[in-house]
C-alpha positions in Angstrom: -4.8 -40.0 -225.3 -6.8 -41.6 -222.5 -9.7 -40.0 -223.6 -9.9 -42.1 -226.4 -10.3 -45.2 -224.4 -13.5 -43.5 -222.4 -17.1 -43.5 -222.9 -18.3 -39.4 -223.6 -19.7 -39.6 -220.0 -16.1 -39.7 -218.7 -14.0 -36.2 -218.3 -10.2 -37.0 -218.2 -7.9 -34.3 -218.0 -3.6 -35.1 -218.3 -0.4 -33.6 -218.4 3.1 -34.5 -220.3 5.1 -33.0 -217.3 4.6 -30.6 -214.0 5.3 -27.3 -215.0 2.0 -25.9 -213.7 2.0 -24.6 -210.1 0.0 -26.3 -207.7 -1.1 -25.6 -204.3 -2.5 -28.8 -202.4 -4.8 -28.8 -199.9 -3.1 -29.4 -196.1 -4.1 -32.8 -196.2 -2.6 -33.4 -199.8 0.5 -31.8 -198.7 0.6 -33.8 -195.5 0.5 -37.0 -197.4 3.6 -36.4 -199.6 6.0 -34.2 -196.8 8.4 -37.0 -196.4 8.8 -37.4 -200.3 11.0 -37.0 -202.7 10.7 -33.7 -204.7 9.5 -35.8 -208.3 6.9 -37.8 -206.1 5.8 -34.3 -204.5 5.5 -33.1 -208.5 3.9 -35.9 -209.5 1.5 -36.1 -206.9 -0.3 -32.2 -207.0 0.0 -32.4 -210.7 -2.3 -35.6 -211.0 -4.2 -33.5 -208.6 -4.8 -30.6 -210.6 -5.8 -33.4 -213.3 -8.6 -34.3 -211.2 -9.7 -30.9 -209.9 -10.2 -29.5 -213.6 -12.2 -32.8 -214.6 -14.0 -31.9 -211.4 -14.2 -28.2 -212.7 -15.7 -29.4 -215.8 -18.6 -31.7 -213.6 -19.4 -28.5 -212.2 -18.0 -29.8 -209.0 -16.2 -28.0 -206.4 -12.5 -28.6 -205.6 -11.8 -31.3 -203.0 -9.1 -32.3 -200.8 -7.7 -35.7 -202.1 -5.4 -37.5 -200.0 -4.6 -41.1 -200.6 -6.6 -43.5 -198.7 -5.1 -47.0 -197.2 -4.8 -48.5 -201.1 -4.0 -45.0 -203.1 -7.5 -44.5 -203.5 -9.0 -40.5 -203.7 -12.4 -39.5 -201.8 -14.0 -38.6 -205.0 -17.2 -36.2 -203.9 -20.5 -37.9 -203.2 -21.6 -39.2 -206.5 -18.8 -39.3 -208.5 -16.4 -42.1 -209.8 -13.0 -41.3 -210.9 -9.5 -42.8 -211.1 -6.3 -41.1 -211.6 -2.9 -41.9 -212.7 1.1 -40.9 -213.2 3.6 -42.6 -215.0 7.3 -41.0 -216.1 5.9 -38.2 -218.8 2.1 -38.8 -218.3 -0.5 -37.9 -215.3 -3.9 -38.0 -215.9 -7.6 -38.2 -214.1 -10.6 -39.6 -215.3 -14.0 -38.9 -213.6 -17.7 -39.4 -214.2 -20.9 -39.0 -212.4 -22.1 -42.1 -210.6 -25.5 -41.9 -212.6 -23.5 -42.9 -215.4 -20.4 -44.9 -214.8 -20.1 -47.2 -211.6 -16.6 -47.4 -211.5 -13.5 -46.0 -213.2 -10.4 -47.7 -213.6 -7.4 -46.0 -215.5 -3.4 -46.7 -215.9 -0.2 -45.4 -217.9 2.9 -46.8 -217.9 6.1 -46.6 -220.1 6.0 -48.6 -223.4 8.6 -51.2 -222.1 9.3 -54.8 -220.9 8.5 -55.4 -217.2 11.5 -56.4 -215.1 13.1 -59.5 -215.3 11.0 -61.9 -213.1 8.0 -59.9 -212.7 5.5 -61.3 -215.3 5.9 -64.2 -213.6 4.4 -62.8 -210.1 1.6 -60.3 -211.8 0.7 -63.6 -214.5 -1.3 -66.3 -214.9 0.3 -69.8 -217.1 -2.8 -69.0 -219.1 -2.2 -65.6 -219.9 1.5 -66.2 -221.0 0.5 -68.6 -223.2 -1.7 -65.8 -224.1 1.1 -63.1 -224.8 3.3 -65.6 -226.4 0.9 -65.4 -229.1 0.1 -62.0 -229.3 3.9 -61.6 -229.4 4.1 -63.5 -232.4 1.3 -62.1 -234.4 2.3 -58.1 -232.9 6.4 -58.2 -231.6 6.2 -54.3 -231.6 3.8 -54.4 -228.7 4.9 -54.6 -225.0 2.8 -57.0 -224.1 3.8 -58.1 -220.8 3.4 -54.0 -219.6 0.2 -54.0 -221.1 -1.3 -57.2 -218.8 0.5 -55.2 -215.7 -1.1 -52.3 -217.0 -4.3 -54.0 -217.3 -5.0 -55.6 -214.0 -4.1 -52.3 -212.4 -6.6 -50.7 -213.9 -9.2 -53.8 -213.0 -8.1 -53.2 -209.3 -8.5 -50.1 -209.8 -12.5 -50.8 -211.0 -12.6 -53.2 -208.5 -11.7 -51.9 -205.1 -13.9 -48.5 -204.8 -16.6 -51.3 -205.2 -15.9 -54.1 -202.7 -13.4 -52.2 -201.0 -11.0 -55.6 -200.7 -7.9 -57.0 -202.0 -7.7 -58.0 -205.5 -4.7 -60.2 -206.2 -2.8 -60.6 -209.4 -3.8 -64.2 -210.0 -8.2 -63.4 -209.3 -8.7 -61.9 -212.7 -7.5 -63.2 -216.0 -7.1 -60.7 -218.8 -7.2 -61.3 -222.9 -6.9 -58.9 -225.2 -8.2 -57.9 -228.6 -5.9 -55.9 -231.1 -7.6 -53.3 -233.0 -5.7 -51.5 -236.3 -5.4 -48.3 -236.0 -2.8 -46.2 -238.2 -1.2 -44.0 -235.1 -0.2 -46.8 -233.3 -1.5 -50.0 -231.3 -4.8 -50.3 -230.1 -7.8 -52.5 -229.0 -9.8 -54.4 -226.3 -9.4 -56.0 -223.3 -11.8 -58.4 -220.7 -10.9 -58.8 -217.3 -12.6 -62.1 -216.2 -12.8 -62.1 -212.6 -12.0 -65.0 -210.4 -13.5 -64.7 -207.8 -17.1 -63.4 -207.2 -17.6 -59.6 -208.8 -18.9 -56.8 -207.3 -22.6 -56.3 -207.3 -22.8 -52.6 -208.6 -25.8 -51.2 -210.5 -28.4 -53.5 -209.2 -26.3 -56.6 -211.1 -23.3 -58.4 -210.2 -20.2 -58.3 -212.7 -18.0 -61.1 -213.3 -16.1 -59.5 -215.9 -15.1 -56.2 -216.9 -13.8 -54.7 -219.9 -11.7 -52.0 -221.1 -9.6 -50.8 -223.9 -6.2 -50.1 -224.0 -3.7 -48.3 -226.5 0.6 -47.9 -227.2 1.4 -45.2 -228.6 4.2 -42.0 -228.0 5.8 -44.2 -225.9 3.4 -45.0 -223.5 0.7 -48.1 -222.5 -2.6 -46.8 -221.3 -5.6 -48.9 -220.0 -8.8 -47.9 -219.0 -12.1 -49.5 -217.5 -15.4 -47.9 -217.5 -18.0 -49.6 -215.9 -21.2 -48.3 -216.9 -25.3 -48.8 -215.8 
């Protein structure tokens, strides 16, 4: 399904579960020895994810241990983003000549905790999803804003390499019909001032996002 939210230049490869075998790289194992067996699963089979999207660059395999914010060291000249949810794993990944940064997140296709919209929100943007509810109560709403500004961090920090916090980007979205489920748009205005990528700065980005099978997926694809 993420594929659909991607430009053609993007390969993304995903999973429903880990049944595959993987064999991680020493420093991939080393990263996950202390953890739990489903993080362990979870982690090599978002791995394998990215090393056929890699496969399908024409790129070699490559270690891909979590940097200081989660972040893999995608090969020289490549963008990618990768991610795991309960029932969903998934890598996206392009070649730098196209896309300038990838951002891409899953998560179930339910309300956030009690109290957390609150801390990930902006008054504007619940005012925002009080309307959307509304107009679309079958939608999660409040998941898909989490959802979201994940995947604008997730843009955002291979370029800038800083903090991005909940409040420095405001998100609105767009609904789309679309007979298999729900659908649309989304623009990330950023708050503070955007990365200068591609010879421009960007002070917005925007994505698309879909609900469907139980799931909320949001991707970003910043192209030249």
């Amino acid at each position: 399904m993420i594929a659909e939210l991607l430009p053609e230049a993007v390969v993304s490869v995903w999973r429903r579960d880990d049944t595959e075998p993987v064999t991680l790289f020493p420093e991939e194992a080393a990263a996950v020895a202390r953890a739990v067996g489903g993080r362990q699963r979870e982690f090599a089979t978002v791995r394998l994810c990215a090393r056929l999207a890699l496969r399908r660059l024409g790129l070699p395999e490559t270690p891909l241990a979590p940097g200081a914010r989660g972040e893999p060291p995608w090969p020289q000249g490549v963008a990618g983003s990768m991610t795991h949810c309960a029932g969903y794993r998934a890598a996206a990944l392009a070649r730098t000549a196209d896309v300038l940064s990838l951002g891409i997140d899953a998560e179930p296709a339910a309300p956030l905790p009690e109290g957390v919209l609150d801390q990930v929100s902006l008054p504007g943007e619940r005012r925002h999803l009080d309307t959307l509810t509304a107009r679309t109560p079958g939608v999660p709403w409040d998941r898909l804003l989490f959802s979201a500004k994940e995947s604008v961090f997730k843009t955002w920090y291979p370029l800038t390499r800083r903090e991005l916090g909940f409040d420095e980007a405001s998100v609105a979205f767009e609904p789309a019909p679309d007979p298999r489920g729900h659908t649309g748009a989304f623009t990330a205005r950023l708050l503070v001032p955007g990365p200068v990528a591609g010879d421009a700065r960007h002070d917005h980005f925007t994505g698309r996002w879909l609900v469907r099978e139980g799931l909320v997926l949001t991707a970003i694809a910043l192209t030249r």
